[in-house]
ZARO-773371 format. One line per 8 residues: number of its first residue (from 1); for each residue x, z, y of N, C-alpha, C. Coordinates in steps of 0.05 Angstrom, whole numbers. Layout:
% residues N
NUM	X:Z:Y:X:Z:Y:X:Z:Y | ...
***
This chain:
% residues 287
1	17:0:-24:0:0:0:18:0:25 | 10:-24:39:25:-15:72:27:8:90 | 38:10:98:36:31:125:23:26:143 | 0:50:150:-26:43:168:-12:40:196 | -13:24:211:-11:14:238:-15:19:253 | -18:34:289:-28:45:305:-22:19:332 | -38:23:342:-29:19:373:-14:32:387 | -6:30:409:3:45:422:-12:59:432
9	-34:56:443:-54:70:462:-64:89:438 | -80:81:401:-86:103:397:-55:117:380 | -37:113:387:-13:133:373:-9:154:395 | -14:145:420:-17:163:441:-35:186:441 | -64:172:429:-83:190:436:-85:210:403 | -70:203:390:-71:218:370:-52:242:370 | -27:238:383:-8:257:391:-19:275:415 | -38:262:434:-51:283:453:-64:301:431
17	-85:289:417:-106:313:404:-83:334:390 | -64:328:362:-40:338:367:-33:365:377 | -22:351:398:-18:379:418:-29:390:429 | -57:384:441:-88:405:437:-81:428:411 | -88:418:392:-91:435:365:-70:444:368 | -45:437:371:-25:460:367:-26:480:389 | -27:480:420:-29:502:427:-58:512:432 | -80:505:416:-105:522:415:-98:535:401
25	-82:527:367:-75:545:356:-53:571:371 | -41:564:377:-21:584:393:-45:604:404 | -53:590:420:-69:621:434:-91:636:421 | -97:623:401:-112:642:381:-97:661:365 | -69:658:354:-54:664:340:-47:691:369 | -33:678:391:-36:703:412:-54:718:420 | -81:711:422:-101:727:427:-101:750:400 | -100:745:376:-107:752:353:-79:785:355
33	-52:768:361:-33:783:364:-44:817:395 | -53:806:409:-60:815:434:-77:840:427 | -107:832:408:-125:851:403:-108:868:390 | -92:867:369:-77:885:341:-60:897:360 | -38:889:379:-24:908:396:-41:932:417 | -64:912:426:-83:934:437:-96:959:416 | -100:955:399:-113:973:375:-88:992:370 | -67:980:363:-47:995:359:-36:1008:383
41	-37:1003:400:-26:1012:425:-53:1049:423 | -73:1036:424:-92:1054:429:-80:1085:412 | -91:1073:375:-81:1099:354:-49:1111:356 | -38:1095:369:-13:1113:377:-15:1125:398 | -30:1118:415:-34:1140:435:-47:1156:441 | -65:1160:426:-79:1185:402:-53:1198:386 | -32:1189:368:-14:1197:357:-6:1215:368 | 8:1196:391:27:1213:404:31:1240:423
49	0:1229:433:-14:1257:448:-22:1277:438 | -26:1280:420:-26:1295:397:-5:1305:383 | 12:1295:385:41:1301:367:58:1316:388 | 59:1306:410:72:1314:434:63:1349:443 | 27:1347:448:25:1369:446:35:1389:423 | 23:1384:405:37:1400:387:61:1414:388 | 80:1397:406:106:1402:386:118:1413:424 | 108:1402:448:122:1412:475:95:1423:494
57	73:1425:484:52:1433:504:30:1445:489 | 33:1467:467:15:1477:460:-1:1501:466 | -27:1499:454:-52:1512:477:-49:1529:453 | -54:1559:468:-52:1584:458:-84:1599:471 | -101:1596:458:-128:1614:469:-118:1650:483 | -137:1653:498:-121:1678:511:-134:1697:491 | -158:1690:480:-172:1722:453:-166:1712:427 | -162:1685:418:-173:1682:390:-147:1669:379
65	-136:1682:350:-116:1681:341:-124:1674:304 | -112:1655:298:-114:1659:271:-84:1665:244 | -96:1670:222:-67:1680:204:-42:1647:207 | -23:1651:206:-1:1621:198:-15:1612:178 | -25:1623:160:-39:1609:138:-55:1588:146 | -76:1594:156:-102:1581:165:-85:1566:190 | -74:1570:201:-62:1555:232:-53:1522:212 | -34:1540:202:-18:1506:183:-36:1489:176
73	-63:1499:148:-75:1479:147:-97:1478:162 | -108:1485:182:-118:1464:199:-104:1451:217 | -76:1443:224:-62:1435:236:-46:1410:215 | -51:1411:187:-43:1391:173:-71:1369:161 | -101:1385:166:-120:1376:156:-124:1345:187 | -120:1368:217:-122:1350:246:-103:1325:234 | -75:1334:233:-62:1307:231:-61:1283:204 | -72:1298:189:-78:1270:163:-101:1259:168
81	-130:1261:191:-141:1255:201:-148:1249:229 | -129:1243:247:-128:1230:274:-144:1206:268 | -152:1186:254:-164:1164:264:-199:1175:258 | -207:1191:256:-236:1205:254:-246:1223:278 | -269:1233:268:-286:1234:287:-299:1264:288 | -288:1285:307:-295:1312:304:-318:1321:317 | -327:1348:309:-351:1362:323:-356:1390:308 | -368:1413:319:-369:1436:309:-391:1450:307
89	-408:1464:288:-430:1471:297:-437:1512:302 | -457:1506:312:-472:1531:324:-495:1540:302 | -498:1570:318:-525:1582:316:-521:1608:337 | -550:1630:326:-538:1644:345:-526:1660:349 | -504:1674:327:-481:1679:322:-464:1679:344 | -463:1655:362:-442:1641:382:-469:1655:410 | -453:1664:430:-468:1672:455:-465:1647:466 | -486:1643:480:-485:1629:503:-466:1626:524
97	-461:1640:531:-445:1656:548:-409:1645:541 | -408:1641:508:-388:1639:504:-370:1607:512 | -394:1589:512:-393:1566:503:-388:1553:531 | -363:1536:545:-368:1516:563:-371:1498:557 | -390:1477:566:-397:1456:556:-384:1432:563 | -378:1430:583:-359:1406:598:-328:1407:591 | -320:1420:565:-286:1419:570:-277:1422:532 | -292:1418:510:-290:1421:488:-271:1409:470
105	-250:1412:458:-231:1400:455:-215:1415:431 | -202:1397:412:-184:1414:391:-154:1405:391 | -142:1410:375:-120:1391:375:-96:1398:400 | -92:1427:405:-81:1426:431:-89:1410:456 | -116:1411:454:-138:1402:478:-133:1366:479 | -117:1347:456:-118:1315:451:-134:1311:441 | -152:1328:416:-177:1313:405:-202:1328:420 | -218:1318:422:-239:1321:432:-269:1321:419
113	-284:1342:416:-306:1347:402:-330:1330:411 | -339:1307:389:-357:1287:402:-384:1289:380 | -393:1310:374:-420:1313:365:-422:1350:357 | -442:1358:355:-453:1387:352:-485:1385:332 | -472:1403:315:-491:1405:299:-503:1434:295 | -529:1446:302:-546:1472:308:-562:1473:294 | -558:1504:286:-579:1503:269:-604:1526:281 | -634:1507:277:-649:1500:294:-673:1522:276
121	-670:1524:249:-701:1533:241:-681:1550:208 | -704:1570:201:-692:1587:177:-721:1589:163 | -716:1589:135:-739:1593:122:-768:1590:124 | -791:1601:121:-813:1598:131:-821:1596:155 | -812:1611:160:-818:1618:195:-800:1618:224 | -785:1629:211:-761:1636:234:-749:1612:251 | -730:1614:279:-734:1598:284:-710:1602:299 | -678:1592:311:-658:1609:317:-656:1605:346
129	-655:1632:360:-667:1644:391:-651:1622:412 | -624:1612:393:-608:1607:417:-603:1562:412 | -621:1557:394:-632:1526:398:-635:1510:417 | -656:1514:428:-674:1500:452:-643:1499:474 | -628:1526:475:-614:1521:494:-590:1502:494 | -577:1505:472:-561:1484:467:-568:1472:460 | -594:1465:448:-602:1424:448:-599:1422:475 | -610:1426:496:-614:1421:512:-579:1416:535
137	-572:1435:528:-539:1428:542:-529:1406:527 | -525:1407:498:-517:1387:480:-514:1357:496 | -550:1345:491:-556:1322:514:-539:1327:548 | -552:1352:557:-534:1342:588:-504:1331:581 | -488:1338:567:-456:1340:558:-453:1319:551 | -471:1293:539:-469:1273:526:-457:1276:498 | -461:1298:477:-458:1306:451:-468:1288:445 | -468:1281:410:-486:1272:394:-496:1303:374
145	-516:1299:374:-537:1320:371:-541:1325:345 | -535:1343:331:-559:1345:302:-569:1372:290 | -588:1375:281:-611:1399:284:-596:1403:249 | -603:1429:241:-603:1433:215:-624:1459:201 | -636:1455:177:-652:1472:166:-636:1500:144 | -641:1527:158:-627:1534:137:-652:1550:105 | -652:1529:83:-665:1534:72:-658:1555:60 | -683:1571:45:-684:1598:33:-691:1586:9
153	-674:1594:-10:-691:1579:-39:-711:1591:-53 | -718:1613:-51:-746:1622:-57:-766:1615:-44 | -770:1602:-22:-793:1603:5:-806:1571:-9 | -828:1572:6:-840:1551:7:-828:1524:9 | -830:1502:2:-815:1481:10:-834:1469:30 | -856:1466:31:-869:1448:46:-878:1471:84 | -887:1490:76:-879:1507:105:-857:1512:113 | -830:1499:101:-801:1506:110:-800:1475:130
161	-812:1462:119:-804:1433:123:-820:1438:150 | -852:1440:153:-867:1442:168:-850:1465:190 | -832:1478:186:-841:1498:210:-804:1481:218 | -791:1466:212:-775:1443:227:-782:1435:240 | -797:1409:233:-816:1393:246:-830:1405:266 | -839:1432:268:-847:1445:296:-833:1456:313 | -812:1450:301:-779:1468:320:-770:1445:340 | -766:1425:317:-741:1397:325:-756:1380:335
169	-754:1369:354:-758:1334:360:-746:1315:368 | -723:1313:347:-703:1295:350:-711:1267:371 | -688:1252:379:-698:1233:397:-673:1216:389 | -683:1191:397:-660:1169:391:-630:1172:401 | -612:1166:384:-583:1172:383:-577:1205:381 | -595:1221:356:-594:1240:349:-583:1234:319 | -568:1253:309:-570:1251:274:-591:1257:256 | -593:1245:237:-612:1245:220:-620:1286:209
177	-640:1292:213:-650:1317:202:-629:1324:175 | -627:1354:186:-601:1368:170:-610:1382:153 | -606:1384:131:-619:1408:110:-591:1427:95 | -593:1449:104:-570:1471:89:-576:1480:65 | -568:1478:45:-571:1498:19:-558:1511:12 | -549:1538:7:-523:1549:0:-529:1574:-20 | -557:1586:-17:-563:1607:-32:-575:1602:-66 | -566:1608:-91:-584:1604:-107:-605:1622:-111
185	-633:1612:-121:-665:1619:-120:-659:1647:-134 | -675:1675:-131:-674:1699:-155:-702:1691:-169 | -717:1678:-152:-745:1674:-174:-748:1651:-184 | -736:1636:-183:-740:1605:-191:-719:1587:-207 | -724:1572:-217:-704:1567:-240:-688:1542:-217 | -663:1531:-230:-656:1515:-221:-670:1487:-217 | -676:1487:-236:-691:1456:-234:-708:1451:-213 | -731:1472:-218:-750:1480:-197:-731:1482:-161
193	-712:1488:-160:-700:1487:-132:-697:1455:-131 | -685:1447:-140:-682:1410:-135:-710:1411:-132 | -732:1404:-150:-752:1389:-141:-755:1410:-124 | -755:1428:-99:-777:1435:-74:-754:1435:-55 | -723:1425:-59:-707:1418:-28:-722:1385:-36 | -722:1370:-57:-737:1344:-58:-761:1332:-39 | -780:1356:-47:-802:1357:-29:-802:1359:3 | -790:1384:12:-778:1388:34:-759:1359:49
201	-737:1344:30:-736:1321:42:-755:1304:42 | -771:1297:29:-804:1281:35:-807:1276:50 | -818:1304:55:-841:1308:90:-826:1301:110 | -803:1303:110:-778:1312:134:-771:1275:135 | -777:1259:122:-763:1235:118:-775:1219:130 | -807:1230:112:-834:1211:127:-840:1205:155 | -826:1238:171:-833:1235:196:-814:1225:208 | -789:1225:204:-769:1210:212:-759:1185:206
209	-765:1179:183:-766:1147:163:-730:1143:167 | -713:1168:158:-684:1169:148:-681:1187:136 | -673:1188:116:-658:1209:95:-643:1232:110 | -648:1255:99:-639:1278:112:-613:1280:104 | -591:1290:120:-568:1305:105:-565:1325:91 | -551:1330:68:-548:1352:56:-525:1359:56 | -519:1391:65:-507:1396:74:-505:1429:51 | -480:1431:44:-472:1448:18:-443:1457:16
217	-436:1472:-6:-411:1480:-4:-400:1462:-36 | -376:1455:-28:-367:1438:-53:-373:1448:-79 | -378:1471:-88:-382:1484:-110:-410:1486:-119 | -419:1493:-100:-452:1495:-101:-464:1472:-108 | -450:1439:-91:-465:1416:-100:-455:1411:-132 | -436:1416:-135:-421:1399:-158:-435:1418:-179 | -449:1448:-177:-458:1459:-197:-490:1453:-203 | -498:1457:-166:-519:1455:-171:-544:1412:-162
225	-527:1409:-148:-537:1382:-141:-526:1367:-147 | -506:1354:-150:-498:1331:-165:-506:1314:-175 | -511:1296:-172:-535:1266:-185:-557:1268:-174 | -572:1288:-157:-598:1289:-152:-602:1284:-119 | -589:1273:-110:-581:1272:-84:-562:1245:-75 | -558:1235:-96:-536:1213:-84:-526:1195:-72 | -560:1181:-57:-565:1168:-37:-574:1178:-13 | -569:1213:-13:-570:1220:16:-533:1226:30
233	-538:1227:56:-519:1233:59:-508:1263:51 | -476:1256:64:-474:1284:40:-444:1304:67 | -453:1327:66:-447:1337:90:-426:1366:68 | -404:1371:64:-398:1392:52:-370:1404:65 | -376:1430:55:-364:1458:69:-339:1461:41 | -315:1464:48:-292:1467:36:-263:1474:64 | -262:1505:49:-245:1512:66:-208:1514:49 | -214:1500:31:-188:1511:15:-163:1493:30
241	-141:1495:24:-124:1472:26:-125:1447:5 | -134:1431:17:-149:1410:4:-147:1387:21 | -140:1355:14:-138:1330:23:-164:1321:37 | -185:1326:22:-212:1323:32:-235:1341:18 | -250:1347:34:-274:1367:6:-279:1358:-21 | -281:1343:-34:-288:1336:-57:-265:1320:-66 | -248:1318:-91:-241:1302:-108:-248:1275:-109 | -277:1277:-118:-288:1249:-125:-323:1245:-115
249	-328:1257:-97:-357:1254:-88:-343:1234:-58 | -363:1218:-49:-362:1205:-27:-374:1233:-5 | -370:1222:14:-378:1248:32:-371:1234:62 | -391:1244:73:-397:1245:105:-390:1264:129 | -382:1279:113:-372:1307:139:-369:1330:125 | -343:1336:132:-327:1356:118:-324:1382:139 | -334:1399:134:-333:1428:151:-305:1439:136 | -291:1450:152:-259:1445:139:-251:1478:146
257	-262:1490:164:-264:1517:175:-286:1528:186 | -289:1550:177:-298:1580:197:-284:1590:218 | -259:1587:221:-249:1598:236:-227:1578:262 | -247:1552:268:-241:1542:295:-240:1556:315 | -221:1543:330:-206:1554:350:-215:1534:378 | -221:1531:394:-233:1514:408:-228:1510:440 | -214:1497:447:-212:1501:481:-238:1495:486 | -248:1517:510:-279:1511:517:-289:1536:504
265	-285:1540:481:-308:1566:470:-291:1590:462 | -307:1613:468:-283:1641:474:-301:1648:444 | -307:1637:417:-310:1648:386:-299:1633:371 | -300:1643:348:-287:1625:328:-315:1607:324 | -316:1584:314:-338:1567:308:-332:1546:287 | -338:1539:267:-348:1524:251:-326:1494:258 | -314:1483:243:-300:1452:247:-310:1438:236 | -325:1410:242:-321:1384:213:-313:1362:227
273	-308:1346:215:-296:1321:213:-319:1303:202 | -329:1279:214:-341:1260:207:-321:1236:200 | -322:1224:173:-315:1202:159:-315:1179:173 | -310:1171:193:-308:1152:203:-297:1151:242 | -302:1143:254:-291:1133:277:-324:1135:293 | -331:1142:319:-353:1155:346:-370:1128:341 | -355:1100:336:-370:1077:334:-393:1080:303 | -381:1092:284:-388:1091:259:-413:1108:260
281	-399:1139:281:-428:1152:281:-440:1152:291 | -441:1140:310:-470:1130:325:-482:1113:316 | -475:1094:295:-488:1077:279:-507:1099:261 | -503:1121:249:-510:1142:233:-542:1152:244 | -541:1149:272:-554:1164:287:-583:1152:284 | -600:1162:293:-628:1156:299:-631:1130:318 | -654:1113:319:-654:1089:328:-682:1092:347
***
């Protein structure tokens, strides 16, 4: 076969298109380069502000002290997780009084506390005194918000649920309704507790039309819930020195301490860590 033949005019216009495509390619290849240095530029400077404090500017609370024990690993739990997403929760345990709302921060004051989770309602009736007020600061502060139930496992399941629902009224870019379990039933068998936190998620689902979180201590689910829950989210309490709460459960938020330390709040309070990055959890959130 011969060799295809050009003109001059289209050998010209073929070497223009050519060099179009090569430097469109170029600037995609640099734009592409541009975003990844920006991203990376960013998590290192999270890194570093963080590392820096640590190591030449660390925040010493003027009342609240914890053992070297507990200092190390929450200070090795913060740094194997810098690319995630923190927040701490309440009840009324914590004064009012104690809490500033505009300045919340961990990490030698580099990470910053970007959701609060309260707990809002107890058993049948009850209902916790100091709620209303921190929902309400929560929103001014621009928190992301989430209510939690602390169930009683002997009590009713459907007036536990009901007397939430008359506590909480979640609103869009809130987290999905929180359910606590931690106690096992003296009158009721195990099984019987699954099916009435079951029920209790129901009602709580229907009115919200999202799956509640469950929220447990690693031992308690893996003894007592395990498989019966596995398409809700899954919220667990593990204070040991440990890589992440669970071995082998997937999980959504890891409460990692009792004994946070907090610029902004003069108590110890509650730590977790959400599985993902502020973008991830606000996707989580109510719509």
């Amino acid at each position: 076969m011969s060799p295809k033949k050009y003109t001059k005019k289209t050998a010209k216009k073929i070497h223009k298109n050519r060099r179009r495509n090569y430097f469109f390619r170029r600037k995609v290849v640099l734009v592409l380069l541009l975003i990844a240095l920006i991203g990376t530029g960013l998590y290192l400077k999270h890194s570093i502000s963080y590392y820096y404090a640590l190591y030449f500017n660390k925040f010493r609370h003027k009342k609240l002290h914890n053992t070297e024990t507990e200092a190390l690993r929450i200070q090795k739990i913060l740094s194997d997780n810098l690319d995630k997403t923190y927040g701490f929760d309440v009840s009324h345990y914590q004064n009012k009084e104690d809490i500033s709302w505009d300045s919340l921060s961990i990490g030698n004051k580099t990470i910053p506390l970007e959701f609060v989770v309260m707990r809002a309602t107890m058993g049948n009736r009850n209902a916790d005194k100091h709620f209303d007020e921190f929902w309400q600061q929560a929103k001014k502060h621009e928190l992301i918000r989430g209510a939690y139930h602390f169930y009683r496992a002997d009590e009713d399941p459907v007036i536990q649920a009901n007397n939430f629902l008359a506590n909480v009224h979640l609103e869009e870019g809130d987290l999905p309704p929180i359910l606590d379990i931690e106690k096992i039933p003296r009158r009721k068998s195990n099984q019987k507790l699954v099916e009435d936190l079951k029920v209790w998620c129901k009602i709580v689902e229907e009115r919200y039309g999202e799956k509640p979180i469950i929220y447990t201590y690693y031992h308690y689910y893996k003894d007592f819930l395990k498989g019966e829950f596995d398409d809700y989210p899954l919220w667990l309490a593990n204070y040991n020195d440990v890589p992440a709460p669970s071995p082998d459960d997937s999980w959504d938020f890891w409460q990692f301490t009792e004994n946070g330390i907090v610029h902004g709040i003069n108590t110890k309070v509650d730590l977790d860590i959400y599985n993902g990055n502020s973008w991830s959890l606000k996707r989580l959130t109510l719509d």
